[in-house]
N, C-alpha and C positions, 0 to 999 in steps of 0.2 A: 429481454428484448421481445416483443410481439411481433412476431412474423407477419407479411403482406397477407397470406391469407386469412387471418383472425381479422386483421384488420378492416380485410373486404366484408366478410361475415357480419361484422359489426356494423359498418355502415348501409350495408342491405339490410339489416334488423332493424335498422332506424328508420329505414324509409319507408318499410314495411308497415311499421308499427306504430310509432308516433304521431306522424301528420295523420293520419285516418283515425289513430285514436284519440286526437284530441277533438275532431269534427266530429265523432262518432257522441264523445263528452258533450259538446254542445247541443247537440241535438236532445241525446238523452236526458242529461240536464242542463238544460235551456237559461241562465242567469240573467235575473232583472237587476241591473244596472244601469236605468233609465236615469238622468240625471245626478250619476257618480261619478262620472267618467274622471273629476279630479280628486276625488279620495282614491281611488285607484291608484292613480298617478302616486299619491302622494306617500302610498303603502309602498308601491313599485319602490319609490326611493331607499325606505326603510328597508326593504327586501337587499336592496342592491347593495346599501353600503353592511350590509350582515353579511351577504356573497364576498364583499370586498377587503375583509379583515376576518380570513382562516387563520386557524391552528394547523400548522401540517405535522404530524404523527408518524412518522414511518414511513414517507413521503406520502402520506392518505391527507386530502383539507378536511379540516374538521368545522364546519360553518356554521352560526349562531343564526340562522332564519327558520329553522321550526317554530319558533313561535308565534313569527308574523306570520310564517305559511298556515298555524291554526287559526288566527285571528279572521284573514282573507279569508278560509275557509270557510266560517261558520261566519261570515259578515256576508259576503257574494257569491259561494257554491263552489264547488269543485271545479266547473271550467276555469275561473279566472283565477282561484289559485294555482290550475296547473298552468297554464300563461305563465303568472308571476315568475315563476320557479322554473321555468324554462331560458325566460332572460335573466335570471341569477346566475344562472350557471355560466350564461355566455359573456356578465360581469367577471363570474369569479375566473372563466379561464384568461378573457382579454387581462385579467389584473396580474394571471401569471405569464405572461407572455408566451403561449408554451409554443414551440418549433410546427413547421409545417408536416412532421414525419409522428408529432404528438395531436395531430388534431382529433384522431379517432378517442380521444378520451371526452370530447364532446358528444358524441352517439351513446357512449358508454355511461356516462352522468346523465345524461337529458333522458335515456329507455329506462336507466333506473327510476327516475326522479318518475317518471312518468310512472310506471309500473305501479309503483310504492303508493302514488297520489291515486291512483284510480282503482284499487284496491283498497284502501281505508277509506277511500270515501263512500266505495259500495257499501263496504259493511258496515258505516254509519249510516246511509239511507236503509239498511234490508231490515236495521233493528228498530226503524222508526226514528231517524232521528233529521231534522230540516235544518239549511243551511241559514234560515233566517231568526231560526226559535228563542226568543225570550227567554231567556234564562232567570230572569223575575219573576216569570208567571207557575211556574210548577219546579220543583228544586229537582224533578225525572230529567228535564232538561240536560242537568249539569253530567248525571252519570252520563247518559247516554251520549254528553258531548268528548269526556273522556277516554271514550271509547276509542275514537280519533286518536288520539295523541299516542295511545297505546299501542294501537295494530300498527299505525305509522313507523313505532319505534321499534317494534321487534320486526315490521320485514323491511326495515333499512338496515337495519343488522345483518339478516340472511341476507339479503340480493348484496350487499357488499362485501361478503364474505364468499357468494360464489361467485360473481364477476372476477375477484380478487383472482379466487381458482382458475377460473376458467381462459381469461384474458392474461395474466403474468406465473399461471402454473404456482401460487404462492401458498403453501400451506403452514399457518400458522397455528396457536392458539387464539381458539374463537374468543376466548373470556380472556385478551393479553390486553396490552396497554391500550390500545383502540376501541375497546369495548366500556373499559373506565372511564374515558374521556368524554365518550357520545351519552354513558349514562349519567355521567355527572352535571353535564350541559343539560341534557333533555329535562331532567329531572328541575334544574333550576330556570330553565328559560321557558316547560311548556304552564307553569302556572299565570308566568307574565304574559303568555298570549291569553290566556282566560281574562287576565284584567285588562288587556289593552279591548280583548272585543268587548266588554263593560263598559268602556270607559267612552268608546267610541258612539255606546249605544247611546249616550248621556247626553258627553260635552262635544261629539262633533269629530274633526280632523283636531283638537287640541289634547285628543288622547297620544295621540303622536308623540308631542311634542313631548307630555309628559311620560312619555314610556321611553321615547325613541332614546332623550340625556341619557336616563341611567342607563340605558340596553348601550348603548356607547360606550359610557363609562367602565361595565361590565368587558365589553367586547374587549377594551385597552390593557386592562386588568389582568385578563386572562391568558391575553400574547403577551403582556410583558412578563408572568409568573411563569407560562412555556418559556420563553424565552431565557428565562436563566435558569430554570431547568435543563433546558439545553445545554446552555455555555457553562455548567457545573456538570453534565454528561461529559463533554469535549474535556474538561482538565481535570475530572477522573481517568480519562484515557488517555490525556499527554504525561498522568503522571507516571500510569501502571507502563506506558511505552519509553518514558525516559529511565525507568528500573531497569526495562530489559535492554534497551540500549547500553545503560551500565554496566551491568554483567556479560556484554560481550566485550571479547579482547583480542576480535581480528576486525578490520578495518572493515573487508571487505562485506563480513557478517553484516557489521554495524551500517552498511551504505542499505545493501537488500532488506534490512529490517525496516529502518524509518523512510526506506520506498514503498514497503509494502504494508505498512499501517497506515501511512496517508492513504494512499489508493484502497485502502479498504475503509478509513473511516471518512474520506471526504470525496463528495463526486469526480473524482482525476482519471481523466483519458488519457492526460501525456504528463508526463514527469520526465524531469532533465534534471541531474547533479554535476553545476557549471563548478570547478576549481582555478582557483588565483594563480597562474603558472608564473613564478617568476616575477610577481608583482607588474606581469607583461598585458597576459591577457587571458583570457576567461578559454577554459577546455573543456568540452563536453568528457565524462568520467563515465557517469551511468546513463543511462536510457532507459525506460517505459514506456511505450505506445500500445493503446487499446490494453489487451491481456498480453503480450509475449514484451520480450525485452529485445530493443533496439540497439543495432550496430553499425548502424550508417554515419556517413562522413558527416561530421558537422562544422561548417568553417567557424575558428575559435573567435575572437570577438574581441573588441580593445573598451577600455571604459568608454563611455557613452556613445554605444555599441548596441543598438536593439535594446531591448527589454534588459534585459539582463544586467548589460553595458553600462545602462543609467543607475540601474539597482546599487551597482559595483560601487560605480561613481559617486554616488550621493548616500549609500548608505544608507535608504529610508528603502521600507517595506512600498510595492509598489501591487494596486488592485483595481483591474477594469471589469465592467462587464457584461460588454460587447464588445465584437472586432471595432468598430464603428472607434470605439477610446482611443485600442493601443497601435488601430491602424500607421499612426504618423511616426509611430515610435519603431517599430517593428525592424527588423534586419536581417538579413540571412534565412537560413531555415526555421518557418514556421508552421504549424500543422495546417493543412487548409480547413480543417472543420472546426478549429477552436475555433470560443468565442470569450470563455469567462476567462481570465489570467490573474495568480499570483504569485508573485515571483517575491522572497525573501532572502535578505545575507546572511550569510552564516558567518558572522562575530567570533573573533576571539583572540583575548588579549587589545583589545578597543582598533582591532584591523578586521575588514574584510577577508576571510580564506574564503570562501566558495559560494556559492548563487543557488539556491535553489528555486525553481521553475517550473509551475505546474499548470493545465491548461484543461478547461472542460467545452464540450460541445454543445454544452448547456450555458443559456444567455444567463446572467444573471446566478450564477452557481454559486456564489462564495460572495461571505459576510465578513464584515469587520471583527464579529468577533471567533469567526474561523481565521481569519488573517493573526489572530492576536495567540492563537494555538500554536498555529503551526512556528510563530515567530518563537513561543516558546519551546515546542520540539527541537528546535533549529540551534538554540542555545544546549540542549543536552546533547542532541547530537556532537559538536563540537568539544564539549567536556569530551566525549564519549568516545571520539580518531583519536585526540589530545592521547587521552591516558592509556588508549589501544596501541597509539604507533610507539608512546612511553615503554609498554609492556613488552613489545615488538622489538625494538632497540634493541632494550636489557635483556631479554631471551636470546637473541642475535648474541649477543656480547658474551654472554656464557654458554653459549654450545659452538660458539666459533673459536678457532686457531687467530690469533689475532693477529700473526704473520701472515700464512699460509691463506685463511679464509675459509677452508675448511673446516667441515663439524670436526668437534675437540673430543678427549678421549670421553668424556662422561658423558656425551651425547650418545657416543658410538656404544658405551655402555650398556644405558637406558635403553637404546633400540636394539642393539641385541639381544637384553633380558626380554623386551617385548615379542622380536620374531622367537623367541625360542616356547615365549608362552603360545604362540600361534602351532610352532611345530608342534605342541602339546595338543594342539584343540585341534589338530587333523585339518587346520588352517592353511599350513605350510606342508609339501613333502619334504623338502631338505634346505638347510643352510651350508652355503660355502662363503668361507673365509678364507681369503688373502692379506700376509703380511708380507710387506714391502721394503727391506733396506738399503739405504744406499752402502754401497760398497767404497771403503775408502775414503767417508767423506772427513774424516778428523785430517787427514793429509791436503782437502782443499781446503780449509779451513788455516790451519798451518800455514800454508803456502800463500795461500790468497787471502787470508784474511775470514773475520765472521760475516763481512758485510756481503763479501763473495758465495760465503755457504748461504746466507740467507736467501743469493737473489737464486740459487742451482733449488733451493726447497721450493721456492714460491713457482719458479718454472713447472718444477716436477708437480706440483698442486695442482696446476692449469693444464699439465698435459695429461694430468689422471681423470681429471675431471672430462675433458673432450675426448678421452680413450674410455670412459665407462659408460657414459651419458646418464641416459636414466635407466641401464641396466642394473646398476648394482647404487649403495652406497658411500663412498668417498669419505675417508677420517684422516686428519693427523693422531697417530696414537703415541706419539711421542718422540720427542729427537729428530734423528733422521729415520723413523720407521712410520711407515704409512698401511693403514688395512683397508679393503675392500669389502662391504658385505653382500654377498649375492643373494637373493631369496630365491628358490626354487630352480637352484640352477645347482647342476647334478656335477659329481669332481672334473669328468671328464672336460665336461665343457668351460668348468671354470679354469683348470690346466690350459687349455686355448686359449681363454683370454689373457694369463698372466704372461702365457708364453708371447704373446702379439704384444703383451706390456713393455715387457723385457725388452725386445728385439726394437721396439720404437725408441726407447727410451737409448738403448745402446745406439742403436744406428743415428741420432741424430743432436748435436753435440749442443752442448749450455752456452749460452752467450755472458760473459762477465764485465759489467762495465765499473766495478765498486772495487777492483782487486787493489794490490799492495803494491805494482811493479812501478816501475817510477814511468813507464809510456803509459799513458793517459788513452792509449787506445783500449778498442774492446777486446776480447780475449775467447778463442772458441776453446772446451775443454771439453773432452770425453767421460761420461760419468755411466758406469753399470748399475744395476741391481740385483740384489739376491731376494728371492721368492719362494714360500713356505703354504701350501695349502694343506687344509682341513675340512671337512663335510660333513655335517650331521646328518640325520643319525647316523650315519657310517661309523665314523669317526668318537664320537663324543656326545654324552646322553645330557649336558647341561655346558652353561654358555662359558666356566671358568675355565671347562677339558677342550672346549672347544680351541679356546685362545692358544692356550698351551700346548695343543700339538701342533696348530699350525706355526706357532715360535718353533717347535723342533724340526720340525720339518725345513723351518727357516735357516736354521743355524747348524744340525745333523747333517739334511740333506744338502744344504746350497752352500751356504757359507766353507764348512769344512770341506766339501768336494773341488772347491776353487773358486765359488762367487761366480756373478754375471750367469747365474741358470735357475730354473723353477724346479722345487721340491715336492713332491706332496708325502703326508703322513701315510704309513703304510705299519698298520699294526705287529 
């Protein structure tokens, strides 16, 4: 982003320097152009449609009118080449459409352009060389017209290398793709301005004609060999990002990743990740705005429903770009500065799941064969939740209680061995453990039945879970025995909690609606606890002594003393 002040800089350096040096140009060298006035014209043309068919590089245009600008040059002088080359530019940017907040890149192209031209043409006048010279008459001519194209070439290379610097802070390699591009062109386009000014000297304005096809031809050539250079760049990078889409296996990784490779490989200001709720109606999920991430209300959207809505709807890739397109279509919340839009379905299984919606401030941002990218990012993505929320499920399924809901024992395992590797790494000061039994529950069971013990576990599950929060961790360890794991909470305090376990758990009685009795009503029962703490390192130097005192403590201290009380291990 170019700040207001460079930008004023730059347009006082223009007004400075340009208009006074081009009068300054005229004066100095004065061009006879007495009855040309339509070969001029007719070059200007040439000039413009070279301005009008760039290469853009790295967002740099790379424009095939060095040639013509030799030609003009050594045909009418230095002034009316720098003319020419002034309305090229104001061609090439009218042809980009560029924003009123980009117009300073006209002062910035036009004091180059300018610079570059009145500097190679000095030093082709200081070594002797004229803007009219016969190049038939003496073969000194030809070096010394060379000289031109040369000094041209190497200080358009510098002054765009430090404008780069100086104007976008951009420090690249001088010899990187930009520099291959300009010498590969320079090298093949500056020998056809040698023939077109021959050719002009001969047969007239029919040198035109005859240079101007092939230079066309050329021109077409070369945007269309960038051009799938480009769209073979694009699905080298949708492939290397649907890899890494693959190898992740949480959802929420897999949404932040293929947010943030678009936005980084495609010009995106706003991005939205819409989901199919319910086959009802479209929910904004993620957000992007500018660089931070968004959390504002978005009202959800029903098919043919805004942008999006029609997307749903019809299932086709949908791309404008200007407001001015998708103005009619629009609904609800939309950025006020977008302009370019495209919005793709995310497919799978031959249905719609989710919308993706991307929006640039830039007219004219996004191409059909960026459209045909991102449509296929959009399919790996969807493999990509598919086999995440697949892997999601199945990991749920085996570290859960499939009763209860809680992490199962070899969860509680696994995380143990881990905090105790942490107590190792001076990560952790101490682990306490809490194990939990119910007291007496083979008698509810008995009495009431298994379907009644299952629903007094599931209660007790729910009420451990809203008595620990996210102080500690929560397990079924088996049966009717439940453990607690606390990290960095000292006996003392874990004694507190077990003790506020206990007392909640006594004081407030199980509801039974599945029992055996023949009244079909509900049933309040009384159920206690018995409770067994241990504490590392206090306690226990690894995670199997660990378990195993707090069981003693469970069953020495609580159980054998009368039940319904907290034990802890005491060496």
């Amino acid at each position: 982003m170019v700040s207001p002040k460079i930008k004023t800089i730059i347009w006082l350096a223009w007004i400075v320097i340009v208009p006074l040096g081009i009068w300054m140009t005229y004066k100095l060298f004065p061009p006879e152009i007495s009855g040309q006035e339509w070969d001029i014209l007719a070059f200007l043309v040439l000039m413009s449609f070279g301005a009008s068919m760039p290469m853009v590089i790295s967002n740099i245009p790379i424009f095939l009118l060095q040639w013509v600008s030799l030609a003009v040059f050594l045909t009418f002088g230095l002034f009316v080449e720098m003319v020419l080359a002034q309305v090229a530019i104001i061609v090439l940017l009218i042809g980009k459409r560029i924003r009123i907040n980009q117009l300073f890149r006209f002062p910035i192209n036009s004091l180059m352009f300018f610079i570059v031209s009145l500097l190679s043409g000095t030093v082709y006048y200081m070594i002797g060389g004229k803007s009219t010279a016969d190049f038939l008459e003496t073969s000194s001519n030809y070096w010394l017209a060379a000289v031109y194209p040369i000094v041209y070439y190497v200080l358009n290379q510098l002054f765009l290398s430090f404008f780069r610097f100086l104007v976008y802070n951009q420090k690249e390699d001088f010899f990187g793709k930009n520099f291959i591009w300009e010498t590969v062109t320079s090298l093949i386009t500056f020998p056809i301005g040698f023939i077109l000014y021959i050719l002009y000297k001969d047969v007239g304005l029919l040198s035109i004609l005859f240079v101007g096809v092939p230079f066309a031809s050329l021109s077409i050539i070369l945007n269309l060999y960038y051009s799938s250079v480009k769209i073979n760049d694009y699905l080298q990078k949708a492939m290397e990002i649907g890899h890494e889409l693959a190898e992740r296996l949480n959802v929420d990784e897999i949404i932040d990743l293929l947010m943030e490779k678009l936005m980084t490989m495609l010009p995106v200001d706003y991005a939205y990740l819409l989901d199919v709720c319910d086959d009802h109606e479209l929910r904004v999920i993620r957000s992007f705005e500018k660089d931070g991430v968004k959390s504002a209300e978005i009202n959800p959207l029903r098919k043919n429903e805004g942008i999006s809505g029609v997307v749903w709807a019809t299932e086709k890739s949908a791309l404008f770009n200007t407001k001015k397109e998708w103005k009619d279509y629009a609904k609800g919340y939309m950025p006020e500065s977008a302009e370019s839009v495209l919005c793709v379905p995310i497919v799978r299984h031959n249905k719609v799941v989710a919308v993706l919606f991307l929006a640039s401030t830039q007219k004219r941002a996004y191409k059909k064969s960026q459209l045909m990218i991102v449509d296929i990012l959009c399919s790996h993505f969807a493999i990509s939740v598919e086999n995440a929320r697949y892997y999601e499920e199945t990991k749920e399924k085996s570290e859960r209680c499939a009763l209860t809901k809680l992490f199962n024992y070899r969860y509680f395992e696994n995380l143990l061995n881990e905090e105790f590797e942490k107590l190792q790494n001076n990560q952790r000061q101490q682990l306490s453990l809490i194990i939990l039994d119910l007291d007496h529950f083979k008698a509810v069971n008995d009495t009431y039945g298994h379907q009644s013990g299952n629903e007094v576990l599931c209660d007790l599950a729910c009420r451990l879970t809203a008595l620990i929060g996210d102080k500690g961790t929560v397990a079924r360890y088996g049966g009717e025995e439940f453990v607690i794991l606390l990290s960095d909470v000292a006996k003392a305090e874990a004694f507190d909690i077990a003790e506020h376990v206990r007392q909640t758990i006594a004081n407030n009685q199980f509801t039974l609606t599945q029992h055996m009795e023949s009244d079909c009503e509900a049933l309040l029962i009384n159920i206690t606890v018995s409770i067994g703490i241990a504490t590392a390192p206090y306690d226990a130097d690894d995670s199997l002594t660990l378990i195993r005192y707090a069981d003693r403590a469970l069953y020495v201290g609580a159980k054998r003393a009368g039940r319904n009380r907290v034990a802890e291990y005491v060496k």
